[in-house]
C-alpha positions in Angstrom: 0.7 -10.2 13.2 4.2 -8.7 12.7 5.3 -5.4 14.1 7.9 -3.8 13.2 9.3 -0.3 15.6 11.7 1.5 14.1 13.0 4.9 15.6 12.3 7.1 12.4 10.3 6.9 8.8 13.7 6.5 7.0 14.6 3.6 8.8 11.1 2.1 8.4 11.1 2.7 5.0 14.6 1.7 4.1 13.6 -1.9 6.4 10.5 -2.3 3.8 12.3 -2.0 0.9 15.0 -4.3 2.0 12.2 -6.7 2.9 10.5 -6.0 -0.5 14.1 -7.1 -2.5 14.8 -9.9 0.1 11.3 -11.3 -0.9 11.8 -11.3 -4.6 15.1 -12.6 -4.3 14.6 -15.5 -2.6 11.1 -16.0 -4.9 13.7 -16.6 -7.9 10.9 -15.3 -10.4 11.1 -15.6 -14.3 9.5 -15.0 -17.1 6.7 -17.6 -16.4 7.0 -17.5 -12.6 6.5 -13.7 -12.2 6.7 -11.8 -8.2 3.5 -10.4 -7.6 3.7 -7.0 -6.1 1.1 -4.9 -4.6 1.8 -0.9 -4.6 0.3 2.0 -2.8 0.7 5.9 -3.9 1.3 8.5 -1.7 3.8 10.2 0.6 4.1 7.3 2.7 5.9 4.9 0.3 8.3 7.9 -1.6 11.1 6.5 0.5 10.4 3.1 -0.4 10.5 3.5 -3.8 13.9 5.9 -3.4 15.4 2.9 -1.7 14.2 0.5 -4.2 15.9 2.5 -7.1 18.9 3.0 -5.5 19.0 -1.2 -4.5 17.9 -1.6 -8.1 21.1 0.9 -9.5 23.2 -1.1 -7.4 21.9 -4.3 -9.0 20.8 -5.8 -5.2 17.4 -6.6 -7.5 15.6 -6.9 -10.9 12.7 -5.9 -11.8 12.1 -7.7 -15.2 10.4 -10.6 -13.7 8.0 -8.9 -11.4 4.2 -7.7 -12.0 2.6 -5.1 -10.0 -0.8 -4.1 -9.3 -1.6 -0.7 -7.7 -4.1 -0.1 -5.1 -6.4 2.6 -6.2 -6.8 5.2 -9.3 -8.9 8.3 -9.6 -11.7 9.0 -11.0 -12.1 11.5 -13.9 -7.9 11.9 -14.1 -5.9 10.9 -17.5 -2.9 8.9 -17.1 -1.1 11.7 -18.2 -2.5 14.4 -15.5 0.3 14.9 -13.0 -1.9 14.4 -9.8 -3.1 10.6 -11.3 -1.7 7.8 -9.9 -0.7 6.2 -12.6 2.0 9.7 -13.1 3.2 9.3 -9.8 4.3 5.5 -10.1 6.1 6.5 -13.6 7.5 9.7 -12.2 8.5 8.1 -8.4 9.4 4.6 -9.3 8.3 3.1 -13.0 10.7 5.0 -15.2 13.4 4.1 -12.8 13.8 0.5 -12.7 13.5 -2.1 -15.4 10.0 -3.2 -14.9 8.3 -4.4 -18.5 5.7 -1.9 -19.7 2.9 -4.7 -20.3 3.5 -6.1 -16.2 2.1 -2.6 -14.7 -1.6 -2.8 -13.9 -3.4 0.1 -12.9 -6.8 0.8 -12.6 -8.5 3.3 -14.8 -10.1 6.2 -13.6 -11.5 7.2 -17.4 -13.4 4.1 -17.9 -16.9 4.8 -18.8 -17.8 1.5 -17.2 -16.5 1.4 -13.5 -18.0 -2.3 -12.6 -16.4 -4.3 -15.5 -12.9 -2.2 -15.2 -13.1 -3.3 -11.6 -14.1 -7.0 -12.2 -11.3 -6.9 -15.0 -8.7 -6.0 -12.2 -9.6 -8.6 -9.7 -9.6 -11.1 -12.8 -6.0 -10.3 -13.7 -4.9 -10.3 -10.2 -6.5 -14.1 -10.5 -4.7 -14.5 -13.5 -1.1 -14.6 -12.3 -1.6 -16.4 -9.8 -2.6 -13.8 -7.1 -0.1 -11.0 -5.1 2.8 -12.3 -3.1 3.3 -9.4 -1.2 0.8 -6.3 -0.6 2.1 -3.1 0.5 -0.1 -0.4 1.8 -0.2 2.6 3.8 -2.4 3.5 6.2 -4.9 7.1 6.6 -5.4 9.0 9.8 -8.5 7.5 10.4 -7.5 3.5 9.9 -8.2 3.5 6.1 -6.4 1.1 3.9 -6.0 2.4 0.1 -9.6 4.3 -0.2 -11.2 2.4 2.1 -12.7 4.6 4.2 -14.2 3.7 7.5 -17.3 1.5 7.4 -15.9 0.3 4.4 -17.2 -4.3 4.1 -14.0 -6.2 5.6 -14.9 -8.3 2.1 -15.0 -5.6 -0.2 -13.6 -6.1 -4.0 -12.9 -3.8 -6.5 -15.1 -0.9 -6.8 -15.6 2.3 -6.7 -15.5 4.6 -3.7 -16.8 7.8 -2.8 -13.9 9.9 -0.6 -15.0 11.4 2.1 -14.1 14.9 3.5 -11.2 14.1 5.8 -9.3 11.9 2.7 -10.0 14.8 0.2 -8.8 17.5 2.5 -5.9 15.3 3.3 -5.0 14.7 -0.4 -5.6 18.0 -1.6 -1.8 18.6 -0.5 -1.1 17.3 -3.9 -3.5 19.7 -5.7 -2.0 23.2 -4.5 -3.8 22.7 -1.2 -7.1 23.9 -3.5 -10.0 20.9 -1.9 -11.9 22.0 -5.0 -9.2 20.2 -7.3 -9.4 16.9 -6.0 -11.7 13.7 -7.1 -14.7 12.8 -4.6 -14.6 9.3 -6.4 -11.8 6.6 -6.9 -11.3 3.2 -8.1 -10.1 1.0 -5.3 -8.6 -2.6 -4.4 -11.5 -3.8 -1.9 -10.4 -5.2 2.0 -10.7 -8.8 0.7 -8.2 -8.1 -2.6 -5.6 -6.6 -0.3 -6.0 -9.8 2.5 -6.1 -12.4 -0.5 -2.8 -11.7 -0.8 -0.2 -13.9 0.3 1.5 -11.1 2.7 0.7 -7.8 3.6 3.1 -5.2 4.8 1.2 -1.7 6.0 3.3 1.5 7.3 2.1 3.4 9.5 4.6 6.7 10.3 4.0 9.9 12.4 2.2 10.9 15.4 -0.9 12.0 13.0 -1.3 7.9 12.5 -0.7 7.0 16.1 -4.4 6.3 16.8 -4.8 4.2 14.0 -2.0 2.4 15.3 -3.5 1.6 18.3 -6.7 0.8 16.2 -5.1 -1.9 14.1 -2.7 -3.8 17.2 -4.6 -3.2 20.1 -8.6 -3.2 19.1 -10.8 -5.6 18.0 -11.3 -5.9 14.5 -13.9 -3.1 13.5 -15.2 -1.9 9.8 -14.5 1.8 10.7 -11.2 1.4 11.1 -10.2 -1.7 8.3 -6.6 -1.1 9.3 -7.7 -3.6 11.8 -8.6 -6.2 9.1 -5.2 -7.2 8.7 -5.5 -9.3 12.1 -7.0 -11.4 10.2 -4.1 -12.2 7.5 -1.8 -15.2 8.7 1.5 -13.3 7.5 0.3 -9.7 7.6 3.6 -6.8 9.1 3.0 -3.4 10.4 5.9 -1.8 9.5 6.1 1.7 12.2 8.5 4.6 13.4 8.3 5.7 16.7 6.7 8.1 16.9 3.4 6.5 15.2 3.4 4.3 18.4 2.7 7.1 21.2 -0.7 5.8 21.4 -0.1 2.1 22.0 0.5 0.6 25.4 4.2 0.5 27.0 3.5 -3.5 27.2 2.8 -3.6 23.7 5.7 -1.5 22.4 8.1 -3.5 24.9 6.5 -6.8 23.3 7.1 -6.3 19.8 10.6 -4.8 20.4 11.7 -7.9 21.8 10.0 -10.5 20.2 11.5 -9.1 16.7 15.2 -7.6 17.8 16.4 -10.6 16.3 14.4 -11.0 12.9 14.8 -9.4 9.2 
């Protein structure tokens, strides 16, 4: 595993979406040899996507040759209801770039049939090929999109039931009103997110530091699935500073040095 320390979430985020253009670049996709891009939601990856547009406008990347598949969806919203996911990517990064309508994959959270619109998704994930690169966020208690602890370290596709820490954390983006937001949501599983072929998961701000410590330092446990990721051969933590108060001065001095000198 990969860490990356940087001193604040601007930095981290403007290092991941550098990485996320450098990747893509040197992939050389086309039309029949797409990039493979995995996407969270949230406030976490808002200055990704900024950076990405603004690499984008300055034609540093194109997105015309690159698929993406989102993590997670919830249940019960349209794709038109401003706290869906599906509005966020159109309004935070979609609309902004020149990705191809008919390469965005989504999950559906009106489907009247939850287990074939999540086999579906893991069968068009299989269809191109897989995800080349996976990027993810991380919850205060070690969750990776709505996997929430004691979630299987091989789950697929499915749906999950939120519990009350993630649905008071989330209601920030429903007026703060808990009563607002979904219990349920369609999800990427543990095993979709490590199937791909790299992983990049930022964790930023003191509120994540003990997940930190969870996913570098511990043993790999189901109640924190942050930790699966020590399983993934190329998998990157990407954090600021101040997400690492929890972690061990050896640690922090280890990864500072063994990666002054990489991307």
């Amino acid at each position: 595993m990969r860490v990356i320390i940087k001193p604040d979430y601007e930095t981290v985020a403007k290092w991941v979406a550098n990485y996320i253009v450098y990747r893509i670049n040197k992939f050389k996709p086309t039309k029949d040899k797409p990039f493979v891009l995995g996407l969270p939601t949230g406030s976490t990856p808002l200055g990704v996507y900024k950076e990405l547009i603004n690499l984008y406008q300055n034609r540093k990347v194109s997105f015309e040759n690159v698929v993406t598949f989102n993590m997670d969806e919830y249940v019960g919203l349209k794709p038109t209801d401003k706290q869906s996911y599906r509005y966020f990517m159109d309004e935070h990064f979609f609309k902004h770039i020149n990705i191809k309508p008919q390469n965005i994959h989504m999950l559906n959270g009106m489907t009247t049939d939850f287990e074939k619109e999540c086999n579906n998704y893991e069968q068009a994930i299989r269809d191109v090929g897989g995800i080349h690169l996976f990027l993810g966020g991380v919850g205060n208690d070690g969750h990776i999109a709505f996997n929430e602890p004691f979630s299987s370290l091989s789950s697929r596709t499915r749906i999950k039931t939120l519990t009350e820490s993630t649905i008071k954390a989330n209601s920030r983006f429903f007026d703060g009103d808990i009563s607002r937001v979904p219990t349920t949501a369609l999800s990427v599983g543990v095993a979709t997110i490590l199937d791909a072929k790299e992983v990049i998961i930022m964790v930023t701000g003191e509120s994540k530091a003990e997940a930190l410590k969870h996913g570098i330092e511990d043993s790999i446990n189901h109640m924190w699935t942050i930790t699966a990721l020590q399983m993934h051969q190329h998998g990157i933590i990407a954090c600021d500073k101040p997400a690492t108060k929890e972690l061990s001065l050896k640690t922090v001095e280890y990864f500072l040095d063994i990666e002054k000198n990489n991307f």
